[in-house]
C-alpha angles and dihedrals in degrees: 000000000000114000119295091236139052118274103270109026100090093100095043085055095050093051090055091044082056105045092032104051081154089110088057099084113197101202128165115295137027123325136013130286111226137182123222144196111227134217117200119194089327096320132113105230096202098225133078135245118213113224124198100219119205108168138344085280112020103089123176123187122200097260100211090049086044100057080047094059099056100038114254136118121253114218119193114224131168110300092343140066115224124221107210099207129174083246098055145285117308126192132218118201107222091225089070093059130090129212121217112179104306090334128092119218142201149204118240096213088061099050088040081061105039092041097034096223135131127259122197115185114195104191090183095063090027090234132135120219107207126184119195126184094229138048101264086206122089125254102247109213091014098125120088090249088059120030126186116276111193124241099204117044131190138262123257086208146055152014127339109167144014130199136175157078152252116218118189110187128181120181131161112274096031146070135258094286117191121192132176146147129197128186129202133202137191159105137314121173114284085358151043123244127197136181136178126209124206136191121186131208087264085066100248125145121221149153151235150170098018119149143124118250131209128187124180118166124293084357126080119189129184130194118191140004130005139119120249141196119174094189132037090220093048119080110249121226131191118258136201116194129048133323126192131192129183127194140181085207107044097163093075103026095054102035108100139191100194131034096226094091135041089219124029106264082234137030111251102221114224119241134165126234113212123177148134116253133167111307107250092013132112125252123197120211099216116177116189086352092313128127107218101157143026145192167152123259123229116255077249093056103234123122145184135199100197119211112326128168117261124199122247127269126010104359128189100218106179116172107205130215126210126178116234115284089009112097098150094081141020120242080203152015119203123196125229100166122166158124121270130172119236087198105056122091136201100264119264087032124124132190111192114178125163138146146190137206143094120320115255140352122324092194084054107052094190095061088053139103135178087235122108112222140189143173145193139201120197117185126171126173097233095195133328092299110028133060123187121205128182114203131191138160136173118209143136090287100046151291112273124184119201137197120190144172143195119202129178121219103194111221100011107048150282117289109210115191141172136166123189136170143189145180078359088298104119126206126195131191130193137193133169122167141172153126134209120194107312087355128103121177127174124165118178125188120188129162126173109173127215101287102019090134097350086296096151102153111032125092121292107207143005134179127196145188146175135178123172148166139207116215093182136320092291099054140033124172123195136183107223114188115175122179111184128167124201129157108300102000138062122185115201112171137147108201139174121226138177146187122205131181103212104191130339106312097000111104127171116192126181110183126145124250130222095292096048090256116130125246118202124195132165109189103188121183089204083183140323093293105032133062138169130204120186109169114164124184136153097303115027138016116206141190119190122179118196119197121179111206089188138323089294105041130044131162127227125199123185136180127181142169127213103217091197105044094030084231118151115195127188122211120192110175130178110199120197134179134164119248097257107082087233099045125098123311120196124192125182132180137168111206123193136176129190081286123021141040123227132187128188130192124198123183144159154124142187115283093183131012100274087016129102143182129209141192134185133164132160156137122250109223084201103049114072128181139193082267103039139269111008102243118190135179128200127185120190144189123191136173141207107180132168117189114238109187094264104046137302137299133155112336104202124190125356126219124189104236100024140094140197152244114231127175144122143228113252135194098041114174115232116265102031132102130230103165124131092019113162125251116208131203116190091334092316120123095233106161148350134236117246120230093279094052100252126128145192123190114194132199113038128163104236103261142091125305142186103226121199145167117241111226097200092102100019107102116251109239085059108108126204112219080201124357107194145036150201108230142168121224118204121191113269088009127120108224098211111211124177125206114209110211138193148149125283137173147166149264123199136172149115140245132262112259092250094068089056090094131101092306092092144135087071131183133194119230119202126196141192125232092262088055097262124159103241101172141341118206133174118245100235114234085263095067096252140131160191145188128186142192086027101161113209122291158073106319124174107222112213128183112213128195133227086278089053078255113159109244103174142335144205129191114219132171120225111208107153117329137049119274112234131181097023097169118212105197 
């Protein structure tokens, strides 16, 4: 949170707080009455609370405008209040409480504790910064009679995202090459489309991967380039023409994690996650390292993750646990291991894909045939454990036909099999996989025999097995035996292998690798700034030592030795970056061998937001020429840009099916700074303004969002006009949203004691220049106010009585700083 004032008017503030002591109210009893300004989530609410202070750090807070101010209700039981939150009931034992007068109070550390929020008092501004973890502001159009209707809508046309980069390389012995690619994504009507652009170091231009794309429904079409493949046992080929796929599940058929297929290549079966965290904390869903869900838990601790789609064979599902406010490190980590198929669908259900068109690329002429080819994929869920699929295809190397199967076998695995032929030649493959309690098992079985599609150099058969075991979360032995055939070599070994976690952050692992040789290889996190790495195989062994010197600079040394050309070379490397995650990198390393010396320099930064600049140059100590050591330089560009409505800045992660939500602030007053502001969605984090104020948030399943600035780094006297939005978001479509900025302020003040009379209740009436009404507050019993979001200028205060009756007015002018101890007589 930046400060809650302006830059230079501490002291001016101190001076007022010393000489007005009128919002300090002395009233019977221990302790002071205040009034404070509050800050909700970032926001400043306009209107006071007043706190009973007991001591520096004995706080109460009126409970009934409390619960007013975030947004709950406050139920009255026997002997307790209950706060009805969005994260659960939470009770308040009566006994806790404390009456003042008519009011309850109590005590922040014991909502602190019961709401799980966090509480700022600064007694210098007399202001409270409070962070909830909810909107206290009602969802407007949330209820089933009146559903949201989304105030921003999406294009039907145009571009959403570019990606690419320009590689210039120069070398002895060869020309100026310049090399590149660049793709491009958005939306066309009902549909996306997408295309990449290639030029190679010969100077042609060419494309790929360029189609339009079209889901309804239960119902995908594409329309233009892409390589295909129905069956993993089967060879892919690229296709240009159309491809159709239809799908009684299409949640999980058509919703891809990649862009490079118009179905996923498996079916993600669908599990849910059920634990206990810490009441009023996050918890990430992270499958194989991966965060794929996040969210809040409930104020009872108990959370679910319902039905998402989890990818096929041998999965590391964590969910991991943070405690509120503390999302640096986790509290735990639960374990959800297990085995899933790819290939088994819920029964009744049926997948059918095919396409037609010509075989390869006509913009590459050398991926393309005369031929016309097709394919097709078939796949039913026979009953609740076994799934059925037919596969063909007709190209240039054949014209295979498959039949397959998955078939669960409750306790004991999953038994993937598949048998194919063509032109007489028969292929097979294999695959049985499972675990039960400490014990893993996979066993996988593939031959292709020379000419099955034309496959007349790959390899033919291979046979493979595991078997481990885990003795206890430090140590876990396994017995590996691989059998594979190709032209000219055959490999046969059993083998044992193990993996064992010495002490906290030190792990050695031994396992062979595809040719039955071992690889050894010891990773030790010595401490925060200091690792080690030894790995040793057939053909090198290898130490590298890691030191951080701080968050910018870190040092790299790396020896390794070359088993076949009894060859030893020595890396030093000096990394340095700035502290912004855009700014300039510099890495620097010296390399030497028995004979040469070598030396290599990297550098770059961000020029734009979404655009980067590179820089290498360097000498090889191991490639000699007739001239000497070869020396290259490459210089690079290279863009990731989302549009945003209002231009482009950095684009972020791409997800098939999904779309984004791009905007900007705008208005921003010179001199302030509105960069890495937060963008939330629903609540989520999901993205950060540049330093221009613009914004692009990737990645978003179609749907409608509640979009929102968070106000956390955004500087206080900024002002939203509106801060937040309804939106729609379309596959392949950018959702523009603009954030209208401006200064705002604040008055404060109280009332002479001869107004404290039956007049009363009183309420203090502030207008612009043009005679606006800008806010209307009550003045408290006390005799003090407040009044919030004022933007600079001239206002004319007015305090009104019961009747709406002007007592009394004062003109003031707001520059740059709240206005404090503005006295009505």
């Amino acid at each position: 949170m930046r400060s809650f004032f302006p830059r230079g008017y501490w002291i001016l503030l101190w001076l007022v707080l010393l000489n007005g002591p009128a919002i300090v109210l002395h009233a019977e009893g221990p302790g002071e009455i205040e009034l404070y300004g509050v800050t909700v989530n970032g926001r400043d609410e306009g209107r006071g609370l007043l706190v009973w202070r007991q001591g520096p750090e004995d706080l109460r807070i009126p409970l009934h405008s409390f619960a007013d101010l975030i947004g709950v209700e406050l139920k009255e039981r026997t002997e307790s209040y209950v706060f009805q939150t969005p994260l659960g009931d939470i009770a308040l034992a009566e006994a806790a409480l404390t009456r003042r007068g008519q009011t309850l109070y109590v005590p922040v550390h014991l909502l602190e504790e019961k709401l799980a929020f966090q509480l700022r008092a600064d007694r210098q501004a007399y202001a409270l910064y409070l962070d909830l973890l909810w909107d206290p502001r009602p969802a407007e159009g949330t209820s089933r009679e009146n559903p949201i209707q989304p105030e921003i809508r999406p294009a039907a046309f145009g571009l959403s995202r570019l990606r690419g980069e320009v590689r210039l390389r120069s070398r002895p012995g060869d020309s100026y090459g310049t090399t590149g690619f660049m793709e491009a994504f958005g939306r066309a009507g009902p549909g996306t489309w997408q295309i990449r652009l290639h030029r190679d170091e010969s100077g042609r231009y060419w494309a790929r991967d360029y189609f339009w794309k079209l889901r309804r429904e239960r119902t995908a079409l594409l329309v233009g380039n892409q390589f295909v493949n129905p069956h993993r046992l089967l060879s892919g080929f690229p296709l240009t023409g159309g491809q159709l796929a239809w799908s009684t599940h299409p949640e999980q058929a058509f919703s891809m994690r990649g862009q490079d297929r118009l179905i996923n290549d498996r079916f993600s079966p669908i599990r849910t996650i059920r634990g206990n965290g810490p009441g009023g904390g996050t918890v990430e869903l992270r499958i194989n390292g991966k965060v794929v869900d996040r969210k809040r838990i409930p104020l009872d601790g108990r959370f679910e993750f319902p039905e998402f789609e989890v990818p096929t064979d041998y999965n590391n599902i964590e969910a991991v646990l943070y405690n509120p406010f503390s999302p640096g490190s986790p509290v735990e980590i639960l374990n959800f291991d297990g085995y899933s198929s790819g290939g088994l669908m819920p029964p009744s259900g049926v997948l059918a894909y095919g396409g037609i068109g010509l075989e390869g690329n006509p913009f590459r002429r050398v991926d393309t045939t005369e031929s016309e080819a097709g394919f097709f994929l078939g796949r039913v869920g026979a009953t609740d454990f076994l799934t059925l699929e037919l596969a063909a295809s007709s190209y240039s190397e054949g014209n295979p036909v498959l039949l397959g199967s998955t078939l669960q076998l409750g306790p004991i695995g999953v038994l993937e099999g598949a048998y194919a032929t063509d032109a007489g030649k028969e292929a097979y493959l294999l695959d049985f996989r499972g675990s039960f309690e400490a014990l893993t098992w996979r066993a996988r079985s593939l031959r292709r025999p020379p000419g099955f599609e034309g496959a007349r150099f790959r390899r033919t058969e291979d046979h493979y097995g595991e078997l481990a075991y885990a003795l206890n979360h430090r140590m876990e032995v396994s017995m590996i035996g691989r059998t594979y055939r190709e032209p000219g070599r055959e490999v046969s070994f059993i083998l044992p292998a193990t993996r064992l976690r010495l002490r906290e952050g030190m792990t050695l692992r031994s396992r062979p690798d595809i040719d039955g040789d071992y690889v050894h290889s010891l990773s030790w996190r010595i401490n925060p700034q200091n690792r080690l790495f030894l790995r040793r195989d057939s053909l090198t062994t290898q130490a590298t030592y890691n030191h951080d010197w701080s968050r910018r600079w870190r040092t790299s040394v790396s020896v390794s030795h070359d088993e076949i050309l009894d060859r030893t070379l020595v890396d030093i490397w000096q990394d340095w970056r700035s502290m912004d995650p855009y700014g300039w990198f510099v890495r620097a390393g010296l390399s030497a061998n028995e004979e040469n010396l070598g030396w290599r320099l990297q550098s770059g930064r961000e020029l734009l937001p979404g655009l980067r600049f590179f820089v290498e140059g360097g000498r090889s100590p191991d490639r000699a020429f007739s001239r000497g050591r070869e020396t290259y330089l490459e210089v690079a560009l290279s863009w990731d840009l989302g549009y945003t409505g209002s231009g482009f800045t950095r684009g972020g992660t791409f997800r098939a099916a999904s779309g984004s939500v791009g905007g900007s602030l705008r208005g921003i007053p010179p001199g302030y700074d509105v960069g890495e502001v937060g963008i939330r969605l629903n609540g989520y984090r999901r993205g950060v303004t540049d330093r221009d104020g613009r914004f692009h948030v990737s990645s978003v399943r179609p749907g409608i969002y509640k979009v929102e600035i968070d106000r956390e780094n955004l500087p206080v006297a900024i002002s939203l006009e509106k801060d937040r939005f309804w939106v729609e978001v379309a596959e392949g479509a950018v959702t523009p949203v603009v954030f209208e900025v401006q200064l705002a302020f604040g008055i404060s003040g109280r009332i002479g004691p001869e107004r404290m009379t039956a007049e009363a209740p009183l309420r203090v009436r502030a207008r612009d220049a043009q005679g606006d009404v800008a806010g209307v507050v009550p003045v408290h019993a006390n005799g003090i106010w407040r009044l919030g979001g004022v933007e600079p200028g001239t206002y004319n205060l007015q305090l009104l009585d019961r009747r709406g009756e002007v007592l009394s007015e004062r003109f003031v002018t707001v520059q740059n700083a709240h206005l404090f101890n503005i006295l009505f007589h």
